[in-house]
Each structure stands twice: as C-alpha cells, then as structure tokens.
N, C-alpha and C positions, 0 to 999 in steps of 0.2 A: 099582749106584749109581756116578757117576763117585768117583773119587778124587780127596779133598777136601782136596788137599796143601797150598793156600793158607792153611787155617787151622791150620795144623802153623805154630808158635810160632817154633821155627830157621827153617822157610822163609818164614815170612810178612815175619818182620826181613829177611831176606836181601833178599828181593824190594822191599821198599820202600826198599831203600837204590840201585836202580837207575836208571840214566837216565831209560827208561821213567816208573819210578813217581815220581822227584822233578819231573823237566822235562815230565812230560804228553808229549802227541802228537808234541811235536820233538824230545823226550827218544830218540825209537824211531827208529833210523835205515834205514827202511823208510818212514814215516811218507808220505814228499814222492811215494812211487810208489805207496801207498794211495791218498792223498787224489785223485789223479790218474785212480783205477777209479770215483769216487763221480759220483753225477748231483746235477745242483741240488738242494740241501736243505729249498727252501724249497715251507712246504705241505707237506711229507712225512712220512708215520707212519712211523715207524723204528720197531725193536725191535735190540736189540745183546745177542747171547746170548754170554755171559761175559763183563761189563761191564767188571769190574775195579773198577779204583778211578771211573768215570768219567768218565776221560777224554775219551771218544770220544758218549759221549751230548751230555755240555754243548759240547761242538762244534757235534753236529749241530743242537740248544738254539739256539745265540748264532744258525746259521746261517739260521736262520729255521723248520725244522719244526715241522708242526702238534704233533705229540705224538713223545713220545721215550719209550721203554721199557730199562729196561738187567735182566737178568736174569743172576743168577750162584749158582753154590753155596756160595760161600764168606761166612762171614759178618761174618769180618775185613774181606773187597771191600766190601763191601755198606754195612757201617760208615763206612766210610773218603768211599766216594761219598756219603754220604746228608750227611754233613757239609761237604762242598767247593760241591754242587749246589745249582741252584732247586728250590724244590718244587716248580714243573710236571712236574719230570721225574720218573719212574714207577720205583721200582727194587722187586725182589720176589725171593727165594729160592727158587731151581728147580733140578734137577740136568737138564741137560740130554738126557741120556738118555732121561728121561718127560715131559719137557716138551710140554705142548701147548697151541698157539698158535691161535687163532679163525681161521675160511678167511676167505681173501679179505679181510685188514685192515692187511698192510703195504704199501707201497712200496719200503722197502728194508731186506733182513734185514742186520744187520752182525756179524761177529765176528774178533775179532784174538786168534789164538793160541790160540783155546779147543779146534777142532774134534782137534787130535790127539791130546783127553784121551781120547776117545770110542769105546766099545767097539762101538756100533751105532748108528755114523754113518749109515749106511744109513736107517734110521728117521728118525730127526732130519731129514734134507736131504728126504725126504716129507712130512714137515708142516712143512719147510721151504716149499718148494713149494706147498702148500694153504693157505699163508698167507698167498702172495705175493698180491696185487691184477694182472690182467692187466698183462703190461708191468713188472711188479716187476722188482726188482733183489736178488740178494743176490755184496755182495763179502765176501771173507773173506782170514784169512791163517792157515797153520799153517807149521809147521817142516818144511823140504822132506823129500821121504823120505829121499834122499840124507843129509842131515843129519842122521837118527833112527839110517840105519842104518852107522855110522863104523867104519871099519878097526878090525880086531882088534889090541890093543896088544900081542900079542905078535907081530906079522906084522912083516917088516925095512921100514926106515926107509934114506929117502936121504941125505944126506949135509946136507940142509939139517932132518933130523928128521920130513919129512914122511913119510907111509907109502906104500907103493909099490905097494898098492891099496888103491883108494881106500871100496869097502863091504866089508860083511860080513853076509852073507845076505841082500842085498836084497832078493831074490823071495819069502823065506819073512815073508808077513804076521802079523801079533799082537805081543801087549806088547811092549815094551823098556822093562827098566828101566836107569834112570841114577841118578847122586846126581849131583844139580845144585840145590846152594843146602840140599838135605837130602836124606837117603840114600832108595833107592826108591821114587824117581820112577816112575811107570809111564806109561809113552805107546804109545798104535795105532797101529804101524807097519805104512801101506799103498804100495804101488807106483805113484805118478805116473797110471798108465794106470788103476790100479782105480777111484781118487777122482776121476776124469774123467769115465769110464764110466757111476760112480754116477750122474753130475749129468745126463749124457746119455742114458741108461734113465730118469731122471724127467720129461725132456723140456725141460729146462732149455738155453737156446740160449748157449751159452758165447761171453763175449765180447772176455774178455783172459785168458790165463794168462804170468807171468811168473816166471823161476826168481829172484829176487833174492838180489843181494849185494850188496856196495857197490861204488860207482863208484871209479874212479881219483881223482878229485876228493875222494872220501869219505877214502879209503886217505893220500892226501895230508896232510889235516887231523888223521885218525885214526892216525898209522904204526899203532897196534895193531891195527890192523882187517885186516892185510896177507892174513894167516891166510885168512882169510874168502873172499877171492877162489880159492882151491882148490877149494871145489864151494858150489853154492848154499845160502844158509842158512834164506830162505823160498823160499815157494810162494803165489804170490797170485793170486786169481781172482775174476773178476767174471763173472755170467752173469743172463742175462734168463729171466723164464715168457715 
C-alpha cells in the first residue's frame, strides 16, 4: 500500500500551511507550465489520481468538463476537497498502487506530485493507459529524480555552501527516505530515462517533457527561490495513447 503520510497529523498541518495548499493552483510555482501541457477542458472526462485538496479538479469543473473524478488515499485530502468543491465533482478513497480505472473512459488522466509515492508505477501507468479514450491525454508532475537523489551532506561544499556534486547514487533506483514536513518520507526514486521508457513500452506517444524550475523572472520576485535553479525540481510530462 502506498504510504499514507498525508494523514500523519505533523505532516498533514505542515502541508496545509503551503502556498500550494492555501493559494490553490497559483499557490504552485510550476502551475503556469502545467497548465500550458493541458488540452481544452471542456466536454472532458478527467480523473486526477491524487487529488489533494482539489484543487486541480474544480479547475477542470469551472473549465467546463463533462465529469471530473479526483481520487486520493489520504483522507484528511479527501476531507478538505469534499468541503471547498461542487457536488458534481466525484471524489473516492483509492490507494493508487491497486487502483483500477474503467477502459476506455477518460480523456485526460491528471496528476500532480503523486506518482513518486509509487512503488509499482509500472502498473498504474497500464491501466493508466487502458483508461485513456483513443487520443487521451495524461499530464503529470512528480519531483525530478535529480531532486529525489541530493548530494550526500557530508560531501565538500563550495564556498557559496553548494555541494560540488551534485547526486548521490543516481542510477541505483528505490525508496529514498527524507523528513520533509515529517520524519520518513519515503519516495520511488527512478532515473529520468526509466520513467520515460515506461510510458514508451506502454505505447504512449510523448508529447512534452520539461525539467522545471523557476524562471529568472520567478527568482526575481521570489529571491528565495535562487537555490532552485541549481538542478531541476520537477519533471513534467504530457503524452498521448
């Protein structure tokens, strides 16, 4: 079963105290090169596998889709979205590891941040696939691997504190745990080329991959974002069946 760190009490406060989670979709400073991988919304069966609070459903909602689905394990998310949203909108408790989705019934699968909980991504991104309607779309976004797999802190450091290399065991895939927001985190640290491969052995025709970080314009408005432009922080991708 994924790891249901959301409703851990320390991180679940943590996380709501986030741009992200008070400011919605503009709150994420990724958001404007998301929105940019999406197709017209409207008329569109969407499902959004790790919903959140959602956000990104009542989007696609206002934007005109025919039906909107948001599915998450967490039930603090789940909570949080059932309260902000319309009722049209479909929310349901799933750990996405055994998730399974009806063939042939979306247009566009969505999810932000969820896929590098996932220990058998593999799985998922097949009935990912079997879900899509010909022509579907799924965009996504996780934490680039580059940024799962960070310099060892005890490795030397240049003179402005950055590290003077920049991974630490990039190649060797599986867990990484962190304490981000709450101790032992655990995330599927894969290599850029495998999570591509995957999409590409399913038959899935890839349509945009972007390494993001923020812009110079971001970094301007943001000084503390400076950091960030070091190595990419997401990995965004949109691809067609």
């Amino acid at each position: 079963m994924t790891q249901n760190v959301y409703d851990n009490p320390e991180f679940f406060e943590g996380y709501s105290r986030l741009d992200r989670s008070v400011e919605g979709l503009e709150g994420a400073a990724e958001w404007a090169s998301i929105r940019a991988l999406l197709p017209d919304l409207k008329g569109k069966r969407i499902v959004d596998l790790g919903c959140g609070f959602g956000w990104f459903c009542r989007f696609a909602w206002e934007e005109g889709a025919a039906s909107v689905l948001g599915f998450d394990v967490s039930e603090n998310m789940l909570a949080r979205a059932r309260t902000m949203s319309d009722p049209a909108i479909g929310y349901a408790k799933a750990d996405l590891e055994v998730l399974e989705l009806p063939k042939a019934s979306f247009d566009l699968v969505y999810s932000s941040l969820a896929f590098h909980y996932l220990k058998d991504l593999d799985a998922l991104l097949a009935r990912v696939h079997a879900a899509l309607a010909p022509g579907g779309q799924l965009v996504f976004s996780i934490e680039h691997p580059i940024y799962m797999a960070p310099a060892h802190p005890g490795w030397s450091k240049d003179a402005d504190g950055r590290a003077t290399w920049p991974v630490n065991g990039y190649l060797d895939e599986g867990p990484r745990t962190t304490d981000w927001l709450a101790k032992g985190v655990v995330k599927q640290h894969r290599t850029m080329g495998t999570l591509l491969n995957i999409l590409i052995g399913l038959g899935f025709t890839l349509l945009h991959v972007e390494e993001w970080g923020p812009s110079l314009g971001q970094v301007a408005a943001h000084p503390e974002w400076a950091e960030e432009r070091e190595r990419p922080m997401f990995l965004l991708v949109s691809a067609r069946k």
